[in-house]
C-alpha positions as CSV (number, residue, x, y, z in Angstrom):
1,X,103.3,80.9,92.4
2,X,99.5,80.8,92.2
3,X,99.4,81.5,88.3
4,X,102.1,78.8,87.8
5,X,100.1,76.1,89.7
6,X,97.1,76.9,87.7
7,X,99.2,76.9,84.0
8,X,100.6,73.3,84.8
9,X,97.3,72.2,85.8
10,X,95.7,73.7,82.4
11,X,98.3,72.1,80.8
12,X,97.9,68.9,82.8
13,X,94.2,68.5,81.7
14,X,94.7,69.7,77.9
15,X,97.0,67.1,77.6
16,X,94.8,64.3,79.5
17,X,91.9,65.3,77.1
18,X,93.8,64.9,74.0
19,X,95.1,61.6,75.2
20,X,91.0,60.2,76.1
21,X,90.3,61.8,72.3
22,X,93.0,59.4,71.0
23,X,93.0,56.1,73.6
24,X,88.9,56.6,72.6
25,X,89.4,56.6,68.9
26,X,91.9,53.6,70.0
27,X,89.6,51.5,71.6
28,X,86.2,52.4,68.9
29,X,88.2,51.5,65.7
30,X,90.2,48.3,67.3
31,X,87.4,47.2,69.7
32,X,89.9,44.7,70.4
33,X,90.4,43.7,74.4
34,X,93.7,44.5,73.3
35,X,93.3,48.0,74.7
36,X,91.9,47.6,77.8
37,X,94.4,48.3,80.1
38,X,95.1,51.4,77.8
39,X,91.5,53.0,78.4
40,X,91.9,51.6,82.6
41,X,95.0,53.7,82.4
42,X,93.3,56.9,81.1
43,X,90.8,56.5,83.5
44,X,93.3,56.0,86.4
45,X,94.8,58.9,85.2
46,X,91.8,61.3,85.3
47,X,91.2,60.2,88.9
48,X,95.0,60.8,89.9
49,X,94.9,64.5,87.9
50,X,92.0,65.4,89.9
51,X,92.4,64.5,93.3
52,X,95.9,66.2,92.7
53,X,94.2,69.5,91.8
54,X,92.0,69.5,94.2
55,X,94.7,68.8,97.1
56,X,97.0,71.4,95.3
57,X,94.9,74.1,95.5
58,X,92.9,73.2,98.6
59,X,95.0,71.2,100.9
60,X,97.6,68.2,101.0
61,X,95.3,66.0,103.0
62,X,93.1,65.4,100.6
63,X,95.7,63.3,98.5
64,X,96.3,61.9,101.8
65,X,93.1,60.7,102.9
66,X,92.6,59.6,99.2
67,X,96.1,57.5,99.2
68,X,95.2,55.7,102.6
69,X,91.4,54.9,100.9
70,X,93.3,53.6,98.0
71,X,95.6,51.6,100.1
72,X,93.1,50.3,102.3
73,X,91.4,48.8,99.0
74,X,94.5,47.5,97.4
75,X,95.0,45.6,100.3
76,X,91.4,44.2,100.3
77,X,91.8,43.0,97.0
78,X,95.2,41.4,97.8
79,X,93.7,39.5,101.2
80,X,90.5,38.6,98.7
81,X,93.1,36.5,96.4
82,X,94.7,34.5,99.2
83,X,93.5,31.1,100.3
84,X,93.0,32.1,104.4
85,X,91.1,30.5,106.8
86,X,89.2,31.8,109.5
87,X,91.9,31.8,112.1
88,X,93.4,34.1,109.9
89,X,90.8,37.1,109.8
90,X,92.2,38.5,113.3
91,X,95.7,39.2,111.7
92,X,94.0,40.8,108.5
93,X,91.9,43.1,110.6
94,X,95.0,44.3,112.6
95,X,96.5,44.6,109.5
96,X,93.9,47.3,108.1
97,X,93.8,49.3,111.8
98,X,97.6,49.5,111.1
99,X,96.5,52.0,107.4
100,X,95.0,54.8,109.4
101,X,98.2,54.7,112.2
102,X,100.9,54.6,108.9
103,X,99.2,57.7,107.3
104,X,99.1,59.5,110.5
105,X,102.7,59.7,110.8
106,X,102.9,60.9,107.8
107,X,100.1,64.0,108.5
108,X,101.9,65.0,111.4
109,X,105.2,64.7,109.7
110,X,107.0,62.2,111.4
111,X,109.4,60.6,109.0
112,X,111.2,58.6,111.6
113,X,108.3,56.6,112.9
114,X,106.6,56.7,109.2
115,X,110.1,54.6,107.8
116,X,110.2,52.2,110.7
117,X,106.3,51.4,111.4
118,X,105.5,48.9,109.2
119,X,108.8,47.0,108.3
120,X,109.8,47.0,112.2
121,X,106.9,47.6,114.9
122,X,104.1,45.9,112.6
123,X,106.4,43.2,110.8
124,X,107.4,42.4,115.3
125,X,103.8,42.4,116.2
126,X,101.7,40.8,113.7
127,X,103.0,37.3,114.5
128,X,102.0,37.2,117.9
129,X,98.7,38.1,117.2
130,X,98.3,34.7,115.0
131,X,100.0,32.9,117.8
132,X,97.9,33.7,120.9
133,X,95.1,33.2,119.1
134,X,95.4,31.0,115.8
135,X,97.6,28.8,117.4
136,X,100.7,27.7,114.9
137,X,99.0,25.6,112.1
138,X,99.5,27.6,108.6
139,X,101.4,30.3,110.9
140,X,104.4,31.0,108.4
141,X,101.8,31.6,105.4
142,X,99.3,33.7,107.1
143,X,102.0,36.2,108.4
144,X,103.8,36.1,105.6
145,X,100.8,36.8,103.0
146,X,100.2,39.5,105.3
147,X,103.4,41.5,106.0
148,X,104.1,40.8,101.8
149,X,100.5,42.6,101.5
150,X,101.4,45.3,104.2
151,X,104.6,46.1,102.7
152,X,104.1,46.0,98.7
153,X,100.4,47.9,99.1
154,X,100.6,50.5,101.5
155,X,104.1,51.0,102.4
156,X,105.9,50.9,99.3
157,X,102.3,53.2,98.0
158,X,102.2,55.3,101.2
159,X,105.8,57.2,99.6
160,X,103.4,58.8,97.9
161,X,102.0,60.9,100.6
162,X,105.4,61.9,101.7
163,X,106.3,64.2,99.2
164,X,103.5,67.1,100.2
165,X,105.2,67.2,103.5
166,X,108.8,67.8,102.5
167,X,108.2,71.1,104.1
168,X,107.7,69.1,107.5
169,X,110.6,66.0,107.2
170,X,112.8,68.1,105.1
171,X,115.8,68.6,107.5
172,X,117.9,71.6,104.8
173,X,115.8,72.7,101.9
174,X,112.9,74.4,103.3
175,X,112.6,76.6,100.1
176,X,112.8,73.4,97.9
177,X,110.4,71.9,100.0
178,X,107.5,74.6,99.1
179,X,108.4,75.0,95.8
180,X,108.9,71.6,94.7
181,X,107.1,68.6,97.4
182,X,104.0,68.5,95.7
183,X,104.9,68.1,91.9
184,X,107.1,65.7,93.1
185,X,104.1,63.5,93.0
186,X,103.2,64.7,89.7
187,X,106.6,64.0,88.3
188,X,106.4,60.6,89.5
189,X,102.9,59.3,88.8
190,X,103.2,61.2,85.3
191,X,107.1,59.0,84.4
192,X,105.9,55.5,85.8
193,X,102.6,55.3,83.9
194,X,104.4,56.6,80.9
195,X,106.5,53.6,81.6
196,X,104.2,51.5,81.7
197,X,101.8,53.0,78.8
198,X,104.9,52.7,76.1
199,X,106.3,49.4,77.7
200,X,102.5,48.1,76.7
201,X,102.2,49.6,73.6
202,X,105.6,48.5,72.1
203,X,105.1,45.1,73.4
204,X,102.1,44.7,71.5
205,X,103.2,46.3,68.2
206,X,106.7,45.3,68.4
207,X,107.7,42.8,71.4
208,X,108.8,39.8,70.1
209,X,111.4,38.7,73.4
210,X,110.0,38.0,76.3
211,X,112.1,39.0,79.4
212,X,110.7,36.5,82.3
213,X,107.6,34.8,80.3
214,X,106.5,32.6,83.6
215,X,106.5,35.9,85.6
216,X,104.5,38.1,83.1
217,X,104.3,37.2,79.3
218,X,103.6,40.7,78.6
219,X,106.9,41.8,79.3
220,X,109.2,41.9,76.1
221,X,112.5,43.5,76.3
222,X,111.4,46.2,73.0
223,X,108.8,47.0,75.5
224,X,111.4,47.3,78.3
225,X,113.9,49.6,76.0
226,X,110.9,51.6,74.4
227,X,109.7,52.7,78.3
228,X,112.9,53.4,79.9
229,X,114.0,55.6,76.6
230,X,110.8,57.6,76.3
231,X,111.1,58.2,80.3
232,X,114.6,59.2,80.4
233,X,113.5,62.2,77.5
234,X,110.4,63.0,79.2
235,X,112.5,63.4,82.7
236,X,115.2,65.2,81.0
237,X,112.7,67.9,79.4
238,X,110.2,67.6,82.4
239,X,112.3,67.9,85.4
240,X,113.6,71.9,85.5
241,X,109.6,72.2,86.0
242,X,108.6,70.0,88.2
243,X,111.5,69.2,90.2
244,X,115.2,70.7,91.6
245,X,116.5,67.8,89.4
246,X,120.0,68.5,88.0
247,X,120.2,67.0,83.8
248,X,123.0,64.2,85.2
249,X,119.9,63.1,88.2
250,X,117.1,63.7,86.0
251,X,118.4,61.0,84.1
252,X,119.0,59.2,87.2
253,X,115.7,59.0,88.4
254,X,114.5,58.4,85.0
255,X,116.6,54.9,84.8
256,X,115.1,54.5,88.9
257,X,111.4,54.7,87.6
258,X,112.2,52.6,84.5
259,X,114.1,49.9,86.2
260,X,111.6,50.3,89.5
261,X,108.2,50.3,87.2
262,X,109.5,47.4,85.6
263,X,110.8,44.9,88.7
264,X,107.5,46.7,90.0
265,X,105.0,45.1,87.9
266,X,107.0,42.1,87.5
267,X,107.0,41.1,91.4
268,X,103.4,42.4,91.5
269,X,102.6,39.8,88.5
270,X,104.2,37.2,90.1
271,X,102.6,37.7,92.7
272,X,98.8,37.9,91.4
273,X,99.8,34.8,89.5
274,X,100.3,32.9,93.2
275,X,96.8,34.1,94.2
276,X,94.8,33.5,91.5
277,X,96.0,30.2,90.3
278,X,94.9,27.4,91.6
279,X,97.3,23.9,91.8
280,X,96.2,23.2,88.5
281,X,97.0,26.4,86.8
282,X,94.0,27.2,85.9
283,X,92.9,31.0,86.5
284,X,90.4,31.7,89.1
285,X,87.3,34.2,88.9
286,X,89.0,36.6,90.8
287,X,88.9,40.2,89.7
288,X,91.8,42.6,90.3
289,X,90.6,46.4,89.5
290,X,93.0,47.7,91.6
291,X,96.7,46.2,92.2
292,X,97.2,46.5,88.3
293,X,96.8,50.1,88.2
294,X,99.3,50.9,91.1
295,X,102.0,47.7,90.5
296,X,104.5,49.7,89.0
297,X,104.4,52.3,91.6
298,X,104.7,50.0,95.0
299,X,108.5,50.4,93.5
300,X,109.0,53.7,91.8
301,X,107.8,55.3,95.0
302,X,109.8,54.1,97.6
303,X,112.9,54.6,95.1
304,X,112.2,57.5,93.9
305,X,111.7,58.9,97.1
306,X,114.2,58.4,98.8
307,X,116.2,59.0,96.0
308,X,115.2,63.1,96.2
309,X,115.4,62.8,99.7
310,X,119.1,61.8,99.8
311,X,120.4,64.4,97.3
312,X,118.0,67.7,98.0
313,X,116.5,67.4,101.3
């Protein structure tokens, strides 16, 4: 079990260095903006493949204390787009002292409190806090910026941090559990930003159809068809490894994480596009480092989750 940890990850990091050799070459020859996201990619993707190593070999809650950082920091940069007002500060900081509760269902391994936290408990509370203190002027948008925020950045994230501790939530697979929960994660990560690396690429070379052009101009249905078709290959070839996939749900999950990346990045767009546009359309000098890295996954986790969780444990 060891030596077959320590192959992938050889393999894993081969294949990450031949990818920065060519994104580099990329990005020297074109040095075109074009590629930006491209090279933010690669780097998001050294970051991922090393705090996945080090958690693999050393333990799980380092990927967990990572994920609620990260999480924490998305939603910073999503409260630092919205137009608030000082009344509103008391519901943000409730909202952050809710990150460190949500993960810690998940490190003692209680699934049941972890799925029904935020969207139930949270979404029930947070209102009152704006009301016995805030008062009811702008009531509706600041709780509703926030809970979107809450449930988009950390919940639909947070899925993340579940797999690891399939062992713990798993209720009949125990086996599949330890061999499989935290490649799971790997499996995941590695389809969606495939999805979202070919969907980009295609686009540019190729797109000439956009799919929603006010939502996210970047979006062209080649781009859409390239993604999902390179992801459903990669999961049909990639899956006996990482996962207790069978071929027929392989190719499931694959459509999931290409359908889910897609909606994903579209809502996330949308989204941004509220925030940092003023009335009169005109961009703000806001900076987004991190929600565009992880749009994609605030769906492909949740679904794909739950999606393994249904069929195998």
């Amino acid at each position: 079990m060891v030596t077959e940890i320590y192959t992938y990850l050889y393999i894993i990091f081969i294949v990450l260095i031949a990818i920065s050799i060519v994104v580099s070459m990329i990005h020297y020859f074109k040095k075109k903006k074009d590629y930006d996201e491209l090279v933010m990619r690669t780097k998001l993707w050294w970051g991922m493949a090393i705090i996945f190593s080090v958690s693999l070999i050393f333990s799980p809650t380092i990927s967990l204390v990572s994920l609620g950082i990260l999480c924490t920091l998305v939603l910073k940069e999503y409260f630092s787009m919205t137009k608030t007002r000082k009344q509103d500060r008391r519901i943000f900081i409730w909202a952050y002292l809710a990150i460190p509760l949500h993960f810690y269902w998940i490190y003692i391994g209680w699934y049941g409190m972890f799925i029904i936290f935020i969207p139930i408990y949270v979404f029930l509370f947070l209102p009152l806090v704006r009301i016995f203190k805030s008062g009811s002027i702008g009531f509706l948008n600041s709780v509703a910026t926030t809970q979107w925020g809450l449930m988009l950045m950390v919940f639909g994230l947070s899925h993340l941090a579940l797999f690891p501790k399939l062992t713990e939530i798993s209720e009949h697979e125990y086996e599949l559990a330890v061999q499989y929960g935290g490649w799971l994660v790997l499996f995941v990560v590695v389809l969606t930003q495939m999805n979202d690396v070919v969907h980009y690429l295609v686009s540019k070379k190729l797109g000439k159809h956009k799919v929603i052009p006010s939502a996210n101009p970047n979006l062209t249905w080649e781009g859409f068809i390239g993604g999902l078709s390179a992801v459903i290959i990669m999961s049909y070839f990639l899956a006996p490894y990482l996962t207790p996939l069978s071929k027929s749900h392989s190719i499931v999950a694959a459509m999931l994480i290409g359908f889910g990346g897609f909606f994903g990045t579209t809502v996330v767009s949308v989204v941004r596009r509220n925030l940092t546009f003023n009335h009169e359309g005109v961009k703000e000098g806001i900076q987004d480092k991190f929600i565009k890295k992880i749009d994609s996954l605030t769906y492909t986790a949740p679904l794909f989750f739950h999606f393994v969780y249904y069929f195998y444990f």
